[in-house]
Each structure stands twice: as structure tokens, then as C-alpha cells.
C-alpha positions as CSV (number, residue, x, y, z in Angstrom):
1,X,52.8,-1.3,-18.6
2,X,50.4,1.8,-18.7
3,X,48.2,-0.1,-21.3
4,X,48.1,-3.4,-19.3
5,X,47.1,-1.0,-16.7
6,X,44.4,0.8,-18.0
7,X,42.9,-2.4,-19.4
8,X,42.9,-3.8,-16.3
9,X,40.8,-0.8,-14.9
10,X,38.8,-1.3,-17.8
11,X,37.7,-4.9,-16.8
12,X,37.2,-3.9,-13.4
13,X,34.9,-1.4,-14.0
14,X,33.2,-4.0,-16.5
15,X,32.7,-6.7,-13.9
16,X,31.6,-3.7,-11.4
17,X,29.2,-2.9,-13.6
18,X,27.9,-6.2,-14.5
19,X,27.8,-7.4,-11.0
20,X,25.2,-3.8,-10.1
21,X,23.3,-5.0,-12.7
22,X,22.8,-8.5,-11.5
23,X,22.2,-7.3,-8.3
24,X,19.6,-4.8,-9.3
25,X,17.8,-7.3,-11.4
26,X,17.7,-9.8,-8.2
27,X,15.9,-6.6,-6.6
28,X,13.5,-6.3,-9.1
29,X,12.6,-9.9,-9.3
30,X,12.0,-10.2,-5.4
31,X,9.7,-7.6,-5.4
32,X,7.9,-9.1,-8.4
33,X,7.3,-12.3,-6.8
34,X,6.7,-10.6,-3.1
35,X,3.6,-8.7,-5.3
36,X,2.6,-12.1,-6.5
37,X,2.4,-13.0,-2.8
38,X,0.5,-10.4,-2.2
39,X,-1.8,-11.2,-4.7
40,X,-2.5,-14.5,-4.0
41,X,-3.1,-12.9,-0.3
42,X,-5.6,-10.8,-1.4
43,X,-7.5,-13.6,-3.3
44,X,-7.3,-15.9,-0.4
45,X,-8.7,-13.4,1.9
46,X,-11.4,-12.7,-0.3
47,X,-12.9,-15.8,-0.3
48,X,-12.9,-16.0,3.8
49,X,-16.0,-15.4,5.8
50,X,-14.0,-15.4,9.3
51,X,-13.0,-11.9,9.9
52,X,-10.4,-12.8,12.4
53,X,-9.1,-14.9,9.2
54,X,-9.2,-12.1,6.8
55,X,-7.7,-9.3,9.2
56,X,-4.7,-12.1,9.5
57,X,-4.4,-12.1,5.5
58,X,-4.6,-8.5,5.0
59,X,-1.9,-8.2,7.8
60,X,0.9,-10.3,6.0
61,X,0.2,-8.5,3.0
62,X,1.1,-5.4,4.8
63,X,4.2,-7.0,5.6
64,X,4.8,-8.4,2.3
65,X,4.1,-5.3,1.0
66,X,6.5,-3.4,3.2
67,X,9.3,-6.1,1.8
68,X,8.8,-5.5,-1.5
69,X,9.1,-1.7,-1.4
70,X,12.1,-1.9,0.3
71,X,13.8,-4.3,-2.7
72,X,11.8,-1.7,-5.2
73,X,13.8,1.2,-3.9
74,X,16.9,-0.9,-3.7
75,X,16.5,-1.5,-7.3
76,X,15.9,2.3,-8.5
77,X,18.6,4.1,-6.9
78,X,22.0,4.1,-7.7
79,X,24.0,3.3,-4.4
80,X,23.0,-0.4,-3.6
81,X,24.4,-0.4,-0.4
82,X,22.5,2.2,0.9
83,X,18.6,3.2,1.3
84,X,18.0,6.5,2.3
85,X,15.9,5.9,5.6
86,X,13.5,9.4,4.7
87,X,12.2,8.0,1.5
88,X,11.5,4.8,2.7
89,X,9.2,5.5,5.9
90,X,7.9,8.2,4.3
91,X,6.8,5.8,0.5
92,X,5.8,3.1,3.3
93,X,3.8,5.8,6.0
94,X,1.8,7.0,2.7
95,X,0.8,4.0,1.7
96,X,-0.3,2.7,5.1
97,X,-2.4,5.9,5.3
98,X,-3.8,5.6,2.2
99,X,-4.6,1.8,3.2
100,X,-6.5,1.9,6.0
101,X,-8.9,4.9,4.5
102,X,-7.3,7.4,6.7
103,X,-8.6,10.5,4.7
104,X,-12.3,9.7,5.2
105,X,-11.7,9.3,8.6
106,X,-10.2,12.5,9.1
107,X,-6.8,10.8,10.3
108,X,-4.0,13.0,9.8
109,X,-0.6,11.8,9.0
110,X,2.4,14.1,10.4
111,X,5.8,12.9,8.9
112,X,8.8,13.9,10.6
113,X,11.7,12.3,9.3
114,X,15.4,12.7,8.9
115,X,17.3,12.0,5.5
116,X,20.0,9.1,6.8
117,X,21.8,6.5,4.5
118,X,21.5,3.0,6.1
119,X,22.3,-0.3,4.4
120,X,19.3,-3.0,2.8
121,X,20.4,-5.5,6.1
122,X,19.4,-2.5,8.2
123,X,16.5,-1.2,6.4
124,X,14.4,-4.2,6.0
125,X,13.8,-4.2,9.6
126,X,12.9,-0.5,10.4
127,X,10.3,-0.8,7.9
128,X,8.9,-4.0,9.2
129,X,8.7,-2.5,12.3
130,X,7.6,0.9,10.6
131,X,4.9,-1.7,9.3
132,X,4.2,-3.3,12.5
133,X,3.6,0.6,14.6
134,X,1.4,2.3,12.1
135,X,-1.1,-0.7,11.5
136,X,-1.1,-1.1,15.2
137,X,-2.2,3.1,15.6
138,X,-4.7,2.8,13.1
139,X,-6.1,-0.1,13.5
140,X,-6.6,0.4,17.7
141,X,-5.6,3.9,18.2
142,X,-9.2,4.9,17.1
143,X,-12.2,2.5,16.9
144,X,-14.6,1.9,14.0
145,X,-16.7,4.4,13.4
146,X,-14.4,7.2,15.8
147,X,-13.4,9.9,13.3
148,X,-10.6,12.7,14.1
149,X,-7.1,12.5,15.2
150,X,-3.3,12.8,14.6
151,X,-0.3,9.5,14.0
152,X,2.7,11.5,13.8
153,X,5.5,9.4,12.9
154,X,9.2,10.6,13.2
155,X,13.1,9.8,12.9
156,X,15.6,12.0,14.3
157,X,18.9,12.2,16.0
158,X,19.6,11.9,19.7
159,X,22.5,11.8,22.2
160,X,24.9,9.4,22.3
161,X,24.9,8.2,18.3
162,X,21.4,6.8,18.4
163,X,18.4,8.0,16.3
164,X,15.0,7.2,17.7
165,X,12.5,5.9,15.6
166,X,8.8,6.6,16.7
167,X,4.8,6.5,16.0
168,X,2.4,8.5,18.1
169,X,-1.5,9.1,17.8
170,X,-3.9,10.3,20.3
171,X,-6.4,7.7,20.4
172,X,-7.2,5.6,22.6
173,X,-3.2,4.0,22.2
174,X,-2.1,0.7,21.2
175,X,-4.4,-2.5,22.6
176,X,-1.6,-5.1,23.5
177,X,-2.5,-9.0,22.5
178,X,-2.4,-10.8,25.7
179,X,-0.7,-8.0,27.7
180,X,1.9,-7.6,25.0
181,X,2.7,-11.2,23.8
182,X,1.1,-11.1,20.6
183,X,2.6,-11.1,17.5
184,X,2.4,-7.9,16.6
185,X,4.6,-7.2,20.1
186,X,6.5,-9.9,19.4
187,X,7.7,-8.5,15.9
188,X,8.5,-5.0,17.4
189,X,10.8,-6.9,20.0
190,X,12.4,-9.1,17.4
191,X,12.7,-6.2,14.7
192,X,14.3,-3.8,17.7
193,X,16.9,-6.9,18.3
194,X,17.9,-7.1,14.3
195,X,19.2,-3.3,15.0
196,X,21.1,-3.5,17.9
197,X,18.3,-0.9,19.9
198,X,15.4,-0.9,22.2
199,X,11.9,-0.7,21.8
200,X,9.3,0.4,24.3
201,X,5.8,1.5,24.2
202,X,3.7,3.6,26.5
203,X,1.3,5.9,27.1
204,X,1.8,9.6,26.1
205,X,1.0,12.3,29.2
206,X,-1.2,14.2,26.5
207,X,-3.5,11.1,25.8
208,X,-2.8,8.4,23.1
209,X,0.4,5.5,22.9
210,X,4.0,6.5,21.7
211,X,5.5,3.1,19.9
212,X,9.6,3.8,20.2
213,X,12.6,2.3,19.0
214,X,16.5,3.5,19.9
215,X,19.2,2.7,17.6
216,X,22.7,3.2,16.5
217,X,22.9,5.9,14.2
218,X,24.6,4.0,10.7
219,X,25.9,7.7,10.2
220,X,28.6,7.2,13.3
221,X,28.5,3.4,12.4
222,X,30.1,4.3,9.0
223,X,32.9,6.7,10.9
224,X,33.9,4.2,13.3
225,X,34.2,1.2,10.3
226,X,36.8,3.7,8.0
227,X,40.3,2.4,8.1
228,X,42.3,4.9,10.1
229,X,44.9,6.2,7.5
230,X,48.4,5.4,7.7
């Protein structure tokens, strides 16, 4: 009985780890072909002369971007249920600095961001709405040519189980699309849903927009979902 035991553990742990394999390598191949969307974004925007057209293009490759970082760091750590919510924003705020030419610009990036476990179903949308914020600050925060200036970006606990999710610069703030109906609005609103929080954005008293979202911690999320025991 103990050896019919122990080889039944043994094909468990087999077919465990032959399933966290499969899974990874589904990971790795989204992100492949996401980068391949990217690509073909990049080659297609090239060849516009509309810059309305173009700024469209390099804004879904942001966002396919954004995608496939998320399924890249889902296929390099070890816990596939979870993403660690630090790494993420901060790998995704990086390379939306580095994107937009920030450092030549003297746009300063200030990263506040606490380490929190949250699963792939919750992730994707905080970084799409990550994604949606920071192109939003730097691309109408502060004009062509306007040189100078702070995006602070930030993730930390507050009252009540929530954490509170938020981009800040002090430009001139966030230009809304048709006083807040356009896509980029819309996203935010739709991504906020996804989490089960609230998003808001509005004018800080020191000068500049503040881009917010409120949502369940998954820290007291996990508590409430253990089995009590018996």
C-alpha cells in the first residue's frame, strides 16, 4: 500500500509538472506572437504620412506591448498564479519612460510601488490601465518642446482592504478626448470595472492631474477565499 502510495504521488507531481510546463510555454508563445504584432505595428505606421494615423499605431503597440510583458513575466517566474504587482509596473513604467524620450526631456520618473502578489486575470488589467495613465502624462502632461517635470507613479495600501493605484505629473494634466469620452477614458473606466474599483481623475491642488484607481487588495482577497479549518 505505501508503494502504491508513493507512486501515486509520483505521477502527480509528474502531471503537475508537465502541466507548468505547458502552461509556461503557452506564455512564452503569446508574447512571441504579441511582438510579432508589434512588429507589423511598427511597419505599418512607418509607412503613414497622417500623424493622427501614426500616433493611433504607436498607441496599440503600447498596449500590445504592455500584454506581452505581462505573459513574459508570467512565463519566468515560478508561481504561475501569481505576478508580483512591483515588478510589473515598475518593468512596464521603465519602458514607457524610456519610450517617449523622457531623459532628454528632463522628465523624471518617481516609482513608488508596493511588492503585492496578484493573479495573471488581475494583472493584465492594472497594466493596461498602467499603460493607458502614463502615455496619457507624457504625452499631454507637458507639450512638445516643454522640458522639465515629475510623473510619479505609485501603489500602496489604504483603509478598508483597498490599494490605490495612481499616476501624477505636474504639467499641464491630462487633456480629456471629448470631455472624457475618448478612448483612452474609456479604457481607464473599463479596465477600473475588470478590478472591482473606481477610477477618477482630477486636478492636483499643487498644479498638474492625478489619474487614480481604488481596488481590492488580492492580499485580503486571498484571506477571505482560505477554507476555514475544521
Amino acid at each position: 500500500m505505501a508503494a502504491a502510495v508513493q507512486d501515486r504521488d509520483r505521477r502527480l507531481r509528474e502531471a503537475l509538472a508537465q502541466k507548468s510546463l505547458l502552461i509556461k510555454e503557452t506564455h512564452h508563445r503569446v508574447k512571441n506572437n504579441l511582438q510579432i504584432v508589434m512588429s507589423l505595428l511598427s511597419l505599418q505606421a512607418g509607412k503613414l504620412r497622417d500623424p493622427t494615423a501614426q500616433s493611433a499605431l504607436r498607441q496599440a503597440q503600447v498596449r500590445v506591448n504592455a500584454l506581452a510583458l505581462v505573459h513574459r513575466i508570467l512565463h519566468e517566474i515560478e508561481d504561475l498564479g501569481a505576478v508580483d504587482l512591483k515588478v510589473l509596473i515598475e518593468d512596464l513604467a521603465h519602458q514607457i519612460h524610456e519610450g517617449f524620450g523622457a531623459e532628454r526631456r528632463d522628465l523624471r520618473l518617481d516609482l513608488d510601488i508596493v511588492s503585492r502578489k496578484a493573479p495573471g486575470d488581475l494583472a493584465v488589467p492594472l497594466t493596461l490601465f498602467t499603460v493607458e495613465a502614463l502615455t496619457n502624462a507624457f504625452k499631454h502632461a507637458y507639450p512638445v518642446g516643454a522640458r522639465g517635470g515629475i510623473i510619479r507613479a505609485s501603489l500602496l495600501p489604504i483603509e478598508g482592504g483597498k490599494l490605490r493605484l495612481a499616476v501624477e505629473d505636474d504639467g499641464l494634466g491630462v487633456q480629456s478626448e471629448g470631455g472624457g469620452s475618448g478612448i483612452g477614458s474609456r479604457l481607464i473606466q473599463a479596465f477600473a470595472q475588470q478590478v472591482g474599483g473606481t477610477a477618477t481623475v482630477s486636478p492636483r491642488d499643487t498644479g498638474g492631474t492625478v489619474v487614480e484607481l481604488i481596488f481590492p487588495d488580492p492580499r485580503f482577497e486571498e484571506q477571505e477565499a482560505e477554507p476555514i479549518p475544521a
